[in-house]
C-alpha positions in Angstrom: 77.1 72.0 131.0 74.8 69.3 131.0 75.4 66.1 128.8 71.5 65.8 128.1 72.0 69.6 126.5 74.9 69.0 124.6 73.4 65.6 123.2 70.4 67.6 122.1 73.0 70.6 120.5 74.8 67.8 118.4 71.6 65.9 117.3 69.7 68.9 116.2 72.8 69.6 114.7 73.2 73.1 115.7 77.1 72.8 115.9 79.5 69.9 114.9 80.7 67.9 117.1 84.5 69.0 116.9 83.3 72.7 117.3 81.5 72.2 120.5 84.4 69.8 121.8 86.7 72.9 121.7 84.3 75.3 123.3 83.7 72.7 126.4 87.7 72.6 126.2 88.3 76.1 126.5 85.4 76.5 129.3 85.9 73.6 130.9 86.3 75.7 134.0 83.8 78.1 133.3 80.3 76.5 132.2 79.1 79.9 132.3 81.5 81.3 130.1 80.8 77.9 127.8 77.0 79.0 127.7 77.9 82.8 126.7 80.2 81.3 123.6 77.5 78.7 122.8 74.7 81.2 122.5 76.7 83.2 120.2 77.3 80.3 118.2 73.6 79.8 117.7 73.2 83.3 116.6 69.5 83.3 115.4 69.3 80.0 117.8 70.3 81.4 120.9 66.3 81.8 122.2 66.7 77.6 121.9 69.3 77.4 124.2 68.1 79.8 126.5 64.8 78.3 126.9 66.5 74.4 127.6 68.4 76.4 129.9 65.1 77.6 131.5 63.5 74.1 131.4 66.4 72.2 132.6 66.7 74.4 135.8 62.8 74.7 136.3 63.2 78.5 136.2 61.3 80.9 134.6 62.7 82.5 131.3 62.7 86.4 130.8 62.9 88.6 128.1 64.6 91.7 129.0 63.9 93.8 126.0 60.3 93.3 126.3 60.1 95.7 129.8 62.3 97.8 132.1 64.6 96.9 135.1 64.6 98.6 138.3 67.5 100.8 138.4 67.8 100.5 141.9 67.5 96.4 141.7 70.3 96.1 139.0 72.9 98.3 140.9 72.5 95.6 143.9 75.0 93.1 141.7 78.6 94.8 141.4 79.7 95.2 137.6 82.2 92.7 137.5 80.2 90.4 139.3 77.2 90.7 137.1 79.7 90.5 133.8 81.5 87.3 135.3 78.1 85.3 136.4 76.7 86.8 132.9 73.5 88.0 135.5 71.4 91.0 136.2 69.1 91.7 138.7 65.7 92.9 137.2 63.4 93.4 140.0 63.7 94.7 144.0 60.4 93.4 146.6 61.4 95.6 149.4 64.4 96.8 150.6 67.8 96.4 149.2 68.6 94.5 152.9 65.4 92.6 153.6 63.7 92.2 150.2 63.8 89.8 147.2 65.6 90.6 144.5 65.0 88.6 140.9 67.9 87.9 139.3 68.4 86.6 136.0 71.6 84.5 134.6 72.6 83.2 131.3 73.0 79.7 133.2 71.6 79.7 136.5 72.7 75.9 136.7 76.6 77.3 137.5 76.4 76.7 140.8 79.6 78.4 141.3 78.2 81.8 139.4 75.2 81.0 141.8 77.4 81.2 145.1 79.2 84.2 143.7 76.3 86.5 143.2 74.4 85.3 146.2 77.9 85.9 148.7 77.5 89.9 147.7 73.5 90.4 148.0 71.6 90.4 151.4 68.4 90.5 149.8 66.6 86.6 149.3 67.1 86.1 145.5 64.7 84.4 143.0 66.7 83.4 140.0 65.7 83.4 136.5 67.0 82.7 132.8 68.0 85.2 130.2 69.8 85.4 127.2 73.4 86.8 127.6 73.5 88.7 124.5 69.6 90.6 126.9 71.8 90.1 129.9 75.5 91.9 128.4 72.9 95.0 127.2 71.5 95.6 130.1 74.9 95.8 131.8 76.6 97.9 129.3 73.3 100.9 130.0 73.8 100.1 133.5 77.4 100.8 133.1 76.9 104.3 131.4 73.7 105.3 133.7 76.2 104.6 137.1 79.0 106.7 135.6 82.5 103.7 135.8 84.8 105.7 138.1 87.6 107.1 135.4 90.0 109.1 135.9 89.5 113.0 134.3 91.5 114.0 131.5 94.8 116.2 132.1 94.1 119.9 130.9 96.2 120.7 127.7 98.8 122.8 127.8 97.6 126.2 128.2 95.5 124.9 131.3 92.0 124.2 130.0 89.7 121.8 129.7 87.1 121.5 127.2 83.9 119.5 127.5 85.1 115.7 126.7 87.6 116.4 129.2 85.3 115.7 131.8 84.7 112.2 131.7 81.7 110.3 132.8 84.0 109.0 136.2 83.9 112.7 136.9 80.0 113.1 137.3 77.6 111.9 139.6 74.3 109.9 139.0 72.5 113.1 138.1 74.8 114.1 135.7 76.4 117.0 137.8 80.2 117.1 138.6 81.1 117.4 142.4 83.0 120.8 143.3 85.7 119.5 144.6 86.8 117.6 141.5 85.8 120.7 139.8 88.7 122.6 141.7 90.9 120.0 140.8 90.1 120.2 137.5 90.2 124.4 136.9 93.1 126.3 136.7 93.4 129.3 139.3 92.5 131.7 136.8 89.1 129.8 135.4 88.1 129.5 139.2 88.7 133.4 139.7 86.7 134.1 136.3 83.9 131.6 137.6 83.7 133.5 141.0 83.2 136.9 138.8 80.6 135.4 136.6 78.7 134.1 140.1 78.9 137.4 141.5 78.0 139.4 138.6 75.1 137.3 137.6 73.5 137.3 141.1 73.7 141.2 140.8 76.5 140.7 144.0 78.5 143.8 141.9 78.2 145.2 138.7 79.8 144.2 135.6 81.4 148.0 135.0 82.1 148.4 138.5 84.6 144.9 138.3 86.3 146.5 134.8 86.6 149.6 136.1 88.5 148.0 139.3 90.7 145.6 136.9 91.7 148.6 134.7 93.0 149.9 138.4 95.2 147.1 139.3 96.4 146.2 136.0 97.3 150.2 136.3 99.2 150.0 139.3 100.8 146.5 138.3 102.3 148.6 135.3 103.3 151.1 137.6 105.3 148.4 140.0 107.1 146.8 137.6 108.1 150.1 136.2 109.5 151.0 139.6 111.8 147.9 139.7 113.3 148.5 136.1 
């Protein structure tokens, strides 16, 4: 972080000396990471650190609660890239190959945060400045809207699944759930029941007609395992 920044931290006297010695200790490899502990530090203060952040770097500071991002510009930036470089990218000029993308950082002046979001895009990239507790929310409804890839649930012991079993890893951006994982998922006997309901409700066969033909085998399954007795 720069000295000029943490000389103005300890003469406002926003935090003692000793406590921001240990932060820049514990960061030292990090100063992105050292930015994200400092502005939580501040609490209340965090807009002042964000906006010498902005004037150090001659970028432009944003307010992320005050609009929308692009949905399609923020999924450019790979989760864990975006959590590590404490960055999202808010707006998309163009394509997602050709186009410029703005992307906003807790501390754009981490040159090695810089390098590491810039190595995954192939869009031109403006940068800008945001606060990181702005920047952490937008990630974590990014995070829910792109479904994480989880694993499903196992099915209890009598073979079903009830409706938290299905977890978001197992739906797709609109909120449906592909069939094949649905196969994987359903027991042979919810998958026959399924089929029935289909057929029934698109007036394929009749509802008494199928009952009448179940009675029949269920009849004649009776009969079989009478024979073998």
């Amino acid at each position: 972080m720069s000295p000029a920044l943490t000389q103005q931290i300890l003469e406002l006297g926003l935090l003692s000396e000793g406590v921001l010695h240990t932060m820049q200790s514990q960061h030292a490899a990090d100063d992105t990471a050292l930015v994200v502990e400092l502005s939580k530090a501040l609490g209340d203060r965090a807009d002042w650190l964000s906006e010498r952040i902005a004037e150090m770097s001659g970028l432009l500071l944003f307010d992320l609660e005050a609009g929308e991002i692009n949905p399609e510009a923020r999924q450019l930036l790979p989760l864990d890239i975006a959590r590590a470089s404490c960055a999202v990218a808010t707006t998309l000029r163009g394509d997602r190959h050709e186009g410029t993308a703005q992307v906003v950082m807790a501390n754009p002046m981490d040159e090695q945060a810089r390098q590491r979001i810039l190595s995954v895009l192939e869009v031109h990239v403006e940068f800008g400045v945001a606060k990181p507790a702005s920047i952490f929310k937008a990630l974590e409804t990014a995070e829910v809207q792109e479904s994480p890839d989880l694993q499903p649930l196992a099915a209890d012991k009598t073979g079903k699944y009830n409706g938290d079993s299905i977890v978001p890893g197992a739906r797709s951006h609109d909120g449906t759930v592909p069939a094949q994982r649905l196969d994987a998922l359903a027991t042979p006997q919810q998958r026959i029941e399924a089929l029935v309901l289909t057929l029934v409700s698109e007036g394929v066969i009749e509802r008494s007609k199928y009952e009448a033909t179940l009675e029949r085998c269920l009849r004649q399954a009776n009969l079989d395992d009478g024979d073998l007795v």
